[in-house]
C-alpha positions as a Markdown table, in Angstrom:
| # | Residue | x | y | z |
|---|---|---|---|---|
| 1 | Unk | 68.1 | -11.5 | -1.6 |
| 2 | Unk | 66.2 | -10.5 | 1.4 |
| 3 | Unk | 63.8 | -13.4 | 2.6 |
| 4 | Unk | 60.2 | -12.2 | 3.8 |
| 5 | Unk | 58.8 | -14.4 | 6.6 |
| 6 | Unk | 55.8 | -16.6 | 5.4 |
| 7 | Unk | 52.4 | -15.2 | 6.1 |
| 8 | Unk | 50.9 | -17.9 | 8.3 |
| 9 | Unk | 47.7 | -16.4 | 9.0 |
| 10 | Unk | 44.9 | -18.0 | 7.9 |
| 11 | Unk | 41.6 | -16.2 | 7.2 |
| 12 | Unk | 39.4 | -14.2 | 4.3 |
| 13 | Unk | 40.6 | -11.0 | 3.3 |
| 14 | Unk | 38.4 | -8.1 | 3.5 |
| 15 | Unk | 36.9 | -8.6 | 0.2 |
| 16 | Unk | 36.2 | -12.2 | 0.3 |
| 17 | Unk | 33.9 | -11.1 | 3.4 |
| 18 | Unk | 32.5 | -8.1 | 1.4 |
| 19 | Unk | 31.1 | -10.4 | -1.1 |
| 20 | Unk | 29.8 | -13.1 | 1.0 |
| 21 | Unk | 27.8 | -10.1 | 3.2 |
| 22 | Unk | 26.1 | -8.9 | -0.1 |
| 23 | Unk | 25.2 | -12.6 | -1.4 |
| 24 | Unk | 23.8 | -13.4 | 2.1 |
| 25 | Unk | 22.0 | -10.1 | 2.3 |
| 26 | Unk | 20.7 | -10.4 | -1.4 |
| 27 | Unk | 19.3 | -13.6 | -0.6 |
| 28 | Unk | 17.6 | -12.8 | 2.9 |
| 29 | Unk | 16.0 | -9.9 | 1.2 |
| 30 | Unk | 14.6 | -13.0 | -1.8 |
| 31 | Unk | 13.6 | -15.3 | 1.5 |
| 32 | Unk | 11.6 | -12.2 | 2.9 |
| 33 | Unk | 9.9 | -11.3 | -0.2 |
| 34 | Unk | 8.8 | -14.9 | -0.8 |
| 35 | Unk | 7.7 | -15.2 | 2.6 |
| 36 | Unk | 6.1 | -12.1 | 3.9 |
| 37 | Unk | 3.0 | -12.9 | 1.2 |
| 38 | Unk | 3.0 | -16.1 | 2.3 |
| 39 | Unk | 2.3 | -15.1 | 5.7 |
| 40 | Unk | -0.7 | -12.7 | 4.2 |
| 41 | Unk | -2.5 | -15.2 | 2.2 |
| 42 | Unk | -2.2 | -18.0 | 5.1 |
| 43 | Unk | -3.4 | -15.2 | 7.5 |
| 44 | Unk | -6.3 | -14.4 | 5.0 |
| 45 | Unk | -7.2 | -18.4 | 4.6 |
| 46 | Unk | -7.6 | -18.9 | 8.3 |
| 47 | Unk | -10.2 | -16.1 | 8.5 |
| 48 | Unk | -12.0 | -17.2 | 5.4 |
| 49 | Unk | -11.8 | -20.9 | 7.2 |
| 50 | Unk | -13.5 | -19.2 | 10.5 |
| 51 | Unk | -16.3 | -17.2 | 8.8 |
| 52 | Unk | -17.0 | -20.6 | 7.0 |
| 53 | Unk | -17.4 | -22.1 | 10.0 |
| 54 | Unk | -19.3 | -19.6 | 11.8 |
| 55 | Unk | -21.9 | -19.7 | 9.0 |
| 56 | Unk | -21.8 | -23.2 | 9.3 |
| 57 | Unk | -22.8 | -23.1 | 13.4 |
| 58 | Unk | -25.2 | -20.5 | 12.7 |
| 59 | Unk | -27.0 | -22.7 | 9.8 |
| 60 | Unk | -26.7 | -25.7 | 12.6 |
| 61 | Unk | -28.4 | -24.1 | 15.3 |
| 62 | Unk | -31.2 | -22.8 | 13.3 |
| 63 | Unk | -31.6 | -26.1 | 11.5 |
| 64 | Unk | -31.6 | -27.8 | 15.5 |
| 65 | Unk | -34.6 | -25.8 | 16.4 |
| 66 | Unk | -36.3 | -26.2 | 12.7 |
| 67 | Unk | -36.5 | -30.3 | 13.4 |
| 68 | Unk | -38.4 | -29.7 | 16.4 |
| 69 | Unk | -40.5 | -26.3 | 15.7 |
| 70 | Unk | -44.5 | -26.4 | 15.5 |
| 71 | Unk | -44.7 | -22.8 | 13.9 |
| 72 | Unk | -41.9 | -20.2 | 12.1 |
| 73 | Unk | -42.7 | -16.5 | 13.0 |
| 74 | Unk | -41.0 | -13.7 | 11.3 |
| 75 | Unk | -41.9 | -10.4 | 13.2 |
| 76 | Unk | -39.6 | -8.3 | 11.0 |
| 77 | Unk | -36.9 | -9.1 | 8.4 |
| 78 | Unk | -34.2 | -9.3 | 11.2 |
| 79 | Unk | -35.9 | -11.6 | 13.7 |
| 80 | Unk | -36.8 | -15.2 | 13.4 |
| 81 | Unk | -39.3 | -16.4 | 16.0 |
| 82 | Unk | -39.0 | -20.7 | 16.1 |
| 83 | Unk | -42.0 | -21.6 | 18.6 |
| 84 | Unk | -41.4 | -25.0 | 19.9 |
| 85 | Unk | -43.5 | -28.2 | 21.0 |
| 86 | Unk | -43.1 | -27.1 | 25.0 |
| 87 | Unk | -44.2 | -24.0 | 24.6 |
| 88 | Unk | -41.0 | -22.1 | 24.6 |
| 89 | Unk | -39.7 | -19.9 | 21.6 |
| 90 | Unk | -36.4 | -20.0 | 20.5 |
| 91 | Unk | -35.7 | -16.0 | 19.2 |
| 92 | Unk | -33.1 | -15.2 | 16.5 |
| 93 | Unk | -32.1 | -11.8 | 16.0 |
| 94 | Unk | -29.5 | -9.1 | 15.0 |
| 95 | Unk | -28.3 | -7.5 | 17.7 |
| 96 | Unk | -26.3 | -4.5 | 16.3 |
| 97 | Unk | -23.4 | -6.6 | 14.9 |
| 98 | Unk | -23.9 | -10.0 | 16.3 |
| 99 | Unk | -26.9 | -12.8 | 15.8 |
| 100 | Unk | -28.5 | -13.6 | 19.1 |
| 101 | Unk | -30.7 | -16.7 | 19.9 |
| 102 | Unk | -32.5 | -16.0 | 23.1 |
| 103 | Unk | -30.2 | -12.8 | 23.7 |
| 104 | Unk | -27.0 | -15.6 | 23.9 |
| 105 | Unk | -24.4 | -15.0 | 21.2 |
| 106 | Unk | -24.5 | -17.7 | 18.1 |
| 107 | Unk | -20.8 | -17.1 | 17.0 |
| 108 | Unk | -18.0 | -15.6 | 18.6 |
| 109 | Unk | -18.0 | -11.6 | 19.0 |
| 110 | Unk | -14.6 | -11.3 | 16.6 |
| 111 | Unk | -17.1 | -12.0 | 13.7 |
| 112 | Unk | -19.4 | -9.0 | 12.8 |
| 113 | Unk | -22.7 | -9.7 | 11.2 |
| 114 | Unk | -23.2 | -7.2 | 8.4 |
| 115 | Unk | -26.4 | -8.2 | 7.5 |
| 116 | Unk | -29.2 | -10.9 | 8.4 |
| 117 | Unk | -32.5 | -11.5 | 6.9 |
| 118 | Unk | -35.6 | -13.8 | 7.5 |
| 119 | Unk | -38.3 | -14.7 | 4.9 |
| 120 | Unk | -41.0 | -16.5 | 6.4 |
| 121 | Unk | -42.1 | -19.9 | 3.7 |
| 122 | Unk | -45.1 | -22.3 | 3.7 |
| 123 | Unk | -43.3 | -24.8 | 6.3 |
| 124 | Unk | -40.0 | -23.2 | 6.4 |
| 125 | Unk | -37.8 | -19.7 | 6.0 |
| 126 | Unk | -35.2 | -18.6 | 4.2 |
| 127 | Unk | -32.1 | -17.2 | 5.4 |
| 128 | Unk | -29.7 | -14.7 | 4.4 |
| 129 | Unk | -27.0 | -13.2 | 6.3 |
| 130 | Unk | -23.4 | -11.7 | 6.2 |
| 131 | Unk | -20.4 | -12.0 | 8.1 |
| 132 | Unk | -17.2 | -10.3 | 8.5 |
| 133 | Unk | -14.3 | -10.3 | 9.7 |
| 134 | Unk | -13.0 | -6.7 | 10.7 |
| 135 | Unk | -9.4 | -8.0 | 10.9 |
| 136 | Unk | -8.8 | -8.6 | 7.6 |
| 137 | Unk | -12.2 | -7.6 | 5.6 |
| 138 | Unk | -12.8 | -10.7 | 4.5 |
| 139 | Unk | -17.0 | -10.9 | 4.0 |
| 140 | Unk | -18.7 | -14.5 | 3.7 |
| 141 | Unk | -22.1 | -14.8 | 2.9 |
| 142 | Unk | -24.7 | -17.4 | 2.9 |
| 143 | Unk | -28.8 | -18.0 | 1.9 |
| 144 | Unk | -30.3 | -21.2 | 2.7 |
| 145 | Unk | -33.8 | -22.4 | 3.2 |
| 146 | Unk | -34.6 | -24.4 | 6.6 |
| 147 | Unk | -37.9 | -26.5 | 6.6 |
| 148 | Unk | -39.4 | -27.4 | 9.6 |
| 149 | Unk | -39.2 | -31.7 | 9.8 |
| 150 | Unk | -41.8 | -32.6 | 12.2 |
| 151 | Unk | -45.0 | -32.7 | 9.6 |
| 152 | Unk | -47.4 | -30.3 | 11.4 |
């Protein structure tokens, strides 16, 4: 009887590592379809978050000049004239696809106003106006009614 020397290499054989490749590859490719929407829908959240909150400074700053305003002009629907106890006027307007006040942007020039519109009131105006984000597509719009507070 011949004796064969022990094999005393130690190690997978090729088809030990062939399995392990396709169960590491299988789940990557679960990890990746899990995450990639994920990704989407957080991307889509935080531009939702920032039209929010660009409505929100635009609403502010209207709503600052309202508390002190004497009279509310509306010279056409895109254009809100606030006059003020000084004398000065502070001037709202669409400027192609941003808001102005007093030719200074209100928001940041990555948001797109789509649309913006004044209706003069008694002692206040009503507001209407559309954002977008060209990014994503993600629209947010908002109507609210800003009274002047100063009882003239």
């Amino acid at each position: 009887m011949k004796n064969f020397p022990k094999n005393t290499t130690s190690g997978f054989t090729l088809m030990e590592m062939l399995v392990a490749m396709a169960l590491g590859a299988f789940v990557l490719i679960m990890l990746m379809m899990i995450m990639i929407p994920s990704f989407k829908n957080i991307r889509d959240i935080r531009a939702t978050q920032k039209l929010h909150a660009d409505s929100v400074q635009i609403i502010d700053t209207l709503s600052y000049y309202a508390e002190k305003a004497t009279l509310f002009t509306v010279p056409n629907s895109s254009t809100l004239v606030i006059s003020l106890p000084d004398g000065s006027f502070a001037t709202t307007t669409l400027n192609g696809t941003a808001i102005t006040e007093n030719d200074l942007l209100m928001i940041d020039s990555d948001t797109e106003v789509t649309s913006l519109q004044f209706k003069n009131l008694a002692r206040s105006f009503r507001m209407s106006f559309t954002l977008k984000n060209p990014e994503t597509g993600k629209t947010f719009s908002a109507t609210t009614t800003i009274t002047r507070r100063n009882g003239s």
